[in-house]
N, C-alpha and C positions, 0 to 999 in steps of 0.2 A: 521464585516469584511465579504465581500463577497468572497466565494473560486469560482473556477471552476474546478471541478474532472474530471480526460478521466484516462476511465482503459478499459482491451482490446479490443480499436479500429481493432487493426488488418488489418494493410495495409486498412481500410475502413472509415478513418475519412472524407477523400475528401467528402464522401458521406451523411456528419452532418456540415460542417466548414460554410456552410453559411449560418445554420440556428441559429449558434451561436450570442448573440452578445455580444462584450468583455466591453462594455462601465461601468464603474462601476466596475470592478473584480480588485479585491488587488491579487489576489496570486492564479498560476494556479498551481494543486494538480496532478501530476501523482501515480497512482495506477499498471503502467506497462503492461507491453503485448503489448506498442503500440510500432509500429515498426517503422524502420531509415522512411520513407517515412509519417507516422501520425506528427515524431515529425518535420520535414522539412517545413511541414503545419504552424506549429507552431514558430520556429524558431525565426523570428522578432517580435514577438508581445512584447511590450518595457512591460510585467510584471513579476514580481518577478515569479520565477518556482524551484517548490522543488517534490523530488519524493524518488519512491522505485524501486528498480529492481521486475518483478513478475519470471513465469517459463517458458518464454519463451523470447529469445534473440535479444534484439531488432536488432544484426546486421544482422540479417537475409537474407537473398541472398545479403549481400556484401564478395569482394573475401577475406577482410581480416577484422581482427574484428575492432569497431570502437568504441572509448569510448562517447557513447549519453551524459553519462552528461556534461563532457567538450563542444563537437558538440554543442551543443545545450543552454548551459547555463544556464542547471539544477544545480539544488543544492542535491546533494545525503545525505538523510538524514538518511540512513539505521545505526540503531542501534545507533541515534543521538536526541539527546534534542536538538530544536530549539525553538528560541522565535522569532514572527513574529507579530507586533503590540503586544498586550497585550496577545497573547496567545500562551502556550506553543505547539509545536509540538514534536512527536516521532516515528519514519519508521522503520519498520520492512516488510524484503524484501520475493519473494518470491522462496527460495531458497529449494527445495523438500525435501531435508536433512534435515532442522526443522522437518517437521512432521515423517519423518523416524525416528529421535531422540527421539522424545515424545515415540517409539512402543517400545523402549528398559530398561530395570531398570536403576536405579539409580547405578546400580552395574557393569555397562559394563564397560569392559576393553578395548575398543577400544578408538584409544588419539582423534580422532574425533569425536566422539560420545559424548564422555565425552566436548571438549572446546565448543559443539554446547548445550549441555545441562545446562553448567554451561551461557554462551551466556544467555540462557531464563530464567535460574533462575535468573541472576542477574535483565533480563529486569520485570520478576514479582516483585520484592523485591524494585526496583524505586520506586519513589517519584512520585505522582500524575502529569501525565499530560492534558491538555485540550483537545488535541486531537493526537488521535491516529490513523497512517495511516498502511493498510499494500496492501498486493498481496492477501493473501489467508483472508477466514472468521475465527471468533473466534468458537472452538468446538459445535456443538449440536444450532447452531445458523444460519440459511441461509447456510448451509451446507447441504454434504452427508455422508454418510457412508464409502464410498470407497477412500482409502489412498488418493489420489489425491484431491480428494473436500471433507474432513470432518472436515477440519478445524484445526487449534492449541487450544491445552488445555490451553499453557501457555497463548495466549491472553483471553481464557474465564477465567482463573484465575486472570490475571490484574485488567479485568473488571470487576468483581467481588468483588475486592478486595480494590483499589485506583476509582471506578469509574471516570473514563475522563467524561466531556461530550460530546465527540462524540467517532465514531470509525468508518474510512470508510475504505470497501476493496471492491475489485475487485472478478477475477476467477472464480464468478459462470455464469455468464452472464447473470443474473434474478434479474435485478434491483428489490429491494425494502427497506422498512423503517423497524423496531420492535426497542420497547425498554427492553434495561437490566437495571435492577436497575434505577439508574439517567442515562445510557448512552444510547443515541442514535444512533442504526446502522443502516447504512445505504450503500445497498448495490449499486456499482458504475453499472453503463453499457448504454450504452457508454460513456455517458457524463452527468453531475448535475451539476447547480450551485445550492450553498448553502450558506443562509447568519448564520452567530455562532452569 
């Protein structure tokens, strides 16, 4: 299966789309951050497109909000098992409240805290999938230190644990390849095709 990955383009894709080329690609992978104008670029290309939300809003300088996956005829896959040809997918979006949640105990009494922690627990406790997409990196992995880019515990726990064979995310804007165990990560910017 050949994907094709775009995570934060950032209002700058016009400036990669025609060195693209789509001929051959089953199924284009959003990783997010791209904005209403990346995904307009995009819009008619007659292939399958599934993605995640990252941490920043794709309606961005529109006056009122506009829902991209419908616009656009994504398939929002956040906190979803999908099977696409022979391979499983699962998205996990980039919403800053994950990693806020991971800095609290198991013991917090706040109702948010708690349905976003129980959220990761269940997605660590899943069932192995082929591949896993998100917004942010997995902990101590293509990551930093600083709440913003240091990534989720619960995906280096996944990984670790049900090993995918892949796991591609966005956010740091330093593409590059490492592997964990059997999985191979692989960091998005701007744009990768990849054959699984």
């Amino acid at each position: 299966m050949n994907l094709l990955l775009f995570s934060d383009t950032h209002w700058e894709l016009s400036k990669y789309i025609d060195k693209i080329n789509f001929e051959g690609v089953d199924l284009i992978v959003f990783l997010w951050d791209n904005l209403i104008a990346d995904f307009e670029l995009l819009k008619n290309i007659p292939i399958r497109k599934i993605g995640i939300l990252g941490n920043n809003d794709p309606s961005e300088g529109l006056t009122e909000k506009l829902d991209i996956f419908k616009h656009c005829s994504i398939e929002d896959i956040t906190f979803k098992r999908i099977l696409v040809k022979d391979k499983s997918f699962f998205g996990i979006n980039g919403n800053v409240s994950y990693m806020l949640s991971e800095t609290f105990s198991k013991n917090a009494k706040n109702p948010w805290i708690i349905e976003i922690q129980e959220k990761l627990e269940n997605f660590v406790n899943m069932e192995r999938v082929d591949v896993l997409i998100s917004h942010f990196p997995c902990a101590g992995i293509m990551s930093w230190d600083n709440l913003m880019y240091r990534g989720l515990k619960s995906i280096r726990s996944f990984i670790e644990e049900k090993k995918p064979g892949y796991f591609f995310h966005g956010h740091m804007h330093n593409p590059g390849e490492v592997k964990l165990w059997d999985t191979k990560i692989i960091q998005i910017y701007p744009w990768k095709k990849v054959v699984l």
